[in-house]
N, C-alpha and C positions, 0 to 999 in steps of 0.2 A: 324177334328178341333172342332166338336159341343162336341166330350166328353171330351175332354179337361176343359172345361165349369162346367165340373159338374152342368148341365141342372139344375138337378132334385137342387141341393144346392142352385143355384143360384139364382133360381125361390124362395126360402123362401125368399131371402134377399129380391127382388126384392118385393116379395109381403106383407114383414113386415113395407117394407119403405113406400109402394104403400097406406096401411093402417093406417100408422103411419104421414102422412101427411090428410089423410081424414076425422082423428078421431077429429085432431084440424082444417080445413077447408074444404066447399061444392069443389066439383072438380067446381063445375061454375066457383068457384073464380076466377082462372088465369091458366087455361088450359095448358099453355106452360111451368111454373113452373113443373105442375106436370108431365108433358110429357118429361123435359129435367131430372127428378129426377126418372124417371123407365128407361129411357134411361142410363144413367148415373150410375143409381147403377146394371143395368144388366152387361153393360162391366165392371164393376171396380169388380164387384163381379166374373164375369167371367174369367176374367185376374188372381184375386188370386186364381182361382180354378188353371190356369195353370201354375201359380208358383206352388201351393202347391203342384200339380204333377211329376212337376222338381226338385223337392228337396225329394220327396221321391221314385221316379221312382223304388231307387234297393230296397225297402222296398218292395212294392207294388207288386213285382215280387215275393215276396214270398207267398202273401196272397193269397187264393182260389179265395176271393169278389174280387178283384184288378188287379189281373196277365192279365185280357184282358183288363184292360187302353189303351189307343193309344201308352203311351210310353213303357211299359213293355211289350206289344206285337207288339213293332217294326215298331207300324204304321206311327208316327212322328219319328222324331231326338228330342235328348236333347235341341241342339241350336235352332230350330224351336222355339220348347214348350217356353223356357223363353224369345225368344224375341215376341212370340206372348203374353202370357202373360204381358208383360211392355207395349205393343204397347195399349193393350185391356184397362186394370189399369189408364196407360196415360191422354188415351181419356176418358173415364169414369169420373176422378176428374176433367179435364179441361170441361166437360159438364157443372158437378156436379157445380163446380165455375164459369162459365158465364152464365148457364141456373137459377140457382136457388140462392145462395148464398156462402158465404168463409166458415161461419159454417159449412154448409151440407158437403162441399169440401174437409175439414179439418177435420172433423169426421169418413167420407170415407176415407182420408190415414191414420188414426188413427186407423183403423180395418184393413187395411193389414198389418199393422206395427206391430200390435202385432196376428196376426192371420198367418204372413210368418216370422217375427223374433220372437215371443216367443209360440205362440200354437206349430207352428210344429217341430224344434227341440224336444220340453220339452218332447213330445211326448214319447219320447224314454227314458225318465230320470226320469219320475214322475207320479203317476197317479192324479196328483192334475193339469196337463194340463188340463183335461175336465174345470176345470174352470178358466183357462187364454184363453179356447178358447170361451168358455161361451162368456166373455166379447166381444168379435170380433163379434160374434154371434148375441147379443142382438142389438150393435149399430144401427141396419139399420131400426128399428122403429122411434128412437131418432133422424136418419138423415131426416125422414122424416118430423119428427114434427116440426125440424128445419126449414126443405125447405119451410115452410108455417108459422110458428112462426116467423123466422128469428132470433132464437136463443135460446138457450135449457134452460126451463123453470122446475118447479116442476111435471107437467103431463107429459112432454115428458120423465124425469129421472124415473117415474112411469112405461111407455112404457118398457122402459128399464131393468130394475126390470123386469116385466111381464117374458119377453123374456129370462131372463137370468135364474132364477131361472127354466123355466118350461125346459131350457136346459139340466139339471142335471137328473130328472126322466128320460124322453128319451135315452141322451147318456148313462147312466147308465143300461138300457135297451139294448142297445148294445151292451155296454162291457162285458154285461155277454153274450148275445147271441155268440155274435164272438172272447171269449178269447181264443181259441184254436188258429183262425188266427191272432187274435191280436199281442200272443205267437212269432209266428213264424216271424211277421216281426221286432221283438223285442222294441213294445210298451208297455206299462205299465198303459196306460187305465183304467185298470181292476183289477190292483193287490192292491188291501185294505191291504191285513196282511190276510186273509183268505181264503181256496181253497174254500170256499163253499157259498163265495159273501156277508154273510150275513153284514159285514160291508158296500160294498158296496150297498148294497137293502136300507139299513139305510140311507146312505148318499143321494138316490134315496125319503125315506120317509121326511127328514128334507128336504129337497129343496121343494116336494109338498107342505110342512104346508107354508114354506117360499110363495112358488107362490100364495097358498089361501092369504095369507096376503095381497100383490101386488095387486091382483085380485079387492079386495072390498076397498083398497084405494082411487081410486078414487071417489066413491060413498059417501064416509062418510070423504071426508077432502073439505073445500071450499077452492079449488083452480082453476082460472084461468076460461075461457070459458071451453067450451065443456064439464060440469060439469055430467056424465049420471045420468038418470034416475031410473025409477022403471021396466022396461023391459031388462035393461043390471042388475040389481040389480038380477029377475029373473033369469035370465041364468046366471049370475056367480055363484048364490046357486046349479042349478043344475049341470053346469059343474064339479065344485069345487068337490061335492061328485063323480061323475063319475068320476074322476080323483084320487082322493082319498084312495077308494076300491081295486083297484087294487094295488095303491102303497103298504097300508098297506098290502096287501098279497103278494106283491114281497117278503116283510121284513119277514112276519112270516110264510110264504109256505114253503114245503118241498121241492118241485118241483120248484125249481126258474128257471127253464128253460122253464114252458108252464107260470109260472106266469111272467115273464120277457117279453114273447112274449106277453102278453095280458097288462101289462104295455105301451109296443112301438107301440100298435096297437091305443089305447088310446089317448095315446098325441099327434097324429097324428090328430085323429081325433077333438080335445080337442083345439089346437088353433087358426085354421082356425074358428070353429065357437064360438070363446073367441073375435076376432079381429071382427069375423064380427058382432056379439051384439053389441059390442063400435062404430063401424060406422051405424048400422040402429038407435042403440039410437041416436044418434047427428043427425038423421032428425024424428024422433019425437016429 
């Protein structure tokens, strides 16, 4: 049942939300808000992980990365899988709405909605899904900021931004690593118009400039509390470049397959400590 969850996915959301409520208030604030709002987006994030497994189960059974899922290797039943998923999802928004508020609640089924009805079909039809799943992606900073805002302001649509655009490097980063298995469960991820990525690298370089953008907006527009400082100001110049370097050699490397992997290696690293500048700046 725990891979069902997709652990490793879930944990992003959970901890983009976790940061996206602390960038706009101290956790002193109101403890239980913030403890029903990682509760809440753990199950609701874990539940569409195991829809999203139920609906592509005979995919997955073609992929090398996927064929030992629980469901393609037999471990769960189909009907298991989605009704633990609904039960998981369920409870999640009904936390989500009596622990914290209806926005955060409302925004939460607003990412499974298009993260189980339009990300994972399209999957198979478009390679422009990476950005209708982007969107699903990005919300759970914005639900944070909500759960502590109490409704989605100019810096929270900022958060949001952040997360969506530095989506595109990454997944981009995969789709080349993995379009052979991509291929095979007949995604379309990956297919730009050319065998050799370079439109996709591009579409990987235009989202980095996009993210730098995101990145130093907060800085230089006066909006709202939690305005940061000159130590997040610091670390978004140097992340921004570390992040950068690489993209731009995704795009004009020969070898897009070790520059792909040093892309993904990157953004991994890149916004755990982006989120965590914008929460030590707000207690400075």
């Amino acid at each position: 049942m725990y891979e069902l969850t997709k652990p490793r996915l879930s944990l992003l959301s959970v901890f983009t939300a976790s940061l996206g409520y602390l960038v706009r208030e101290p956790l002193r604030a109101d403890l239980s808000i913030f403890i029903s709002l990682t509760i809440g987006t753990a199950l609701a994030a874990g539940g569409a992980a195991a829809l999203n497994q139920w609906m592509e189960r005979q995919e997955d059974a073609l992929m090398a990365r996927t064929a030992s899922r629980p469901l393609p290797a037999g471990l769960v039943s189909p009907e298991f899988a989605v009704s633990f998923g609904i039960l998981l999802s369920s409870l999640g928004i009904y936390i989500l709405w009596t622990g914290t508020n209806p926005w955060a609640a409302t925004l939460t089924l607003a990412t499974l909605a298009v993260y189980l009805l339009l990300y994972t079909p399209m999957k198979k039809r478009s390679p422009y899904a990476t950005e209708v799943g982007a969107i699903s992606g990005a919300l759970p900073p914005l639900i944070g900021w909500v759960a502590a805002e109490g409704s989605p302001t100019t810096y929270g649509w900022i958060l949001f931004g952040i997360l969506f655009t530095w989506q595109l490097p990454h997944f981009m980063a995969i789709a080349w690593n993995f379009r052979e298995d991509y291929s095979k469960g007949g995604f379309k991820l990956h297919q730009l118009g050319d065998p050799d990525g370079k439109s996709l690298a591009r579409k990987s370089l235009i989202y980095s400039v996009l993210l730098t953008c995101f990145v130093f907006s907060p800085y230089f527009l006066t909006i709202e509390q939690s305005q940061p400082g000159t130590f997040y100001l610091a670390s978004a110049v140097l992340l921004s470049l570390y992040l950068l370097f690489p993209a731009i050699r995704f795009f004009t490397s020969n070898n897009r397959d070790h520059s792909a992997k040093k892309l993904f290696f990157v953004t991994i690293i890149y916004l755990p400590l982006l989120f965590a500048a914008l929460v030590i700046d707000r207690y400075l």
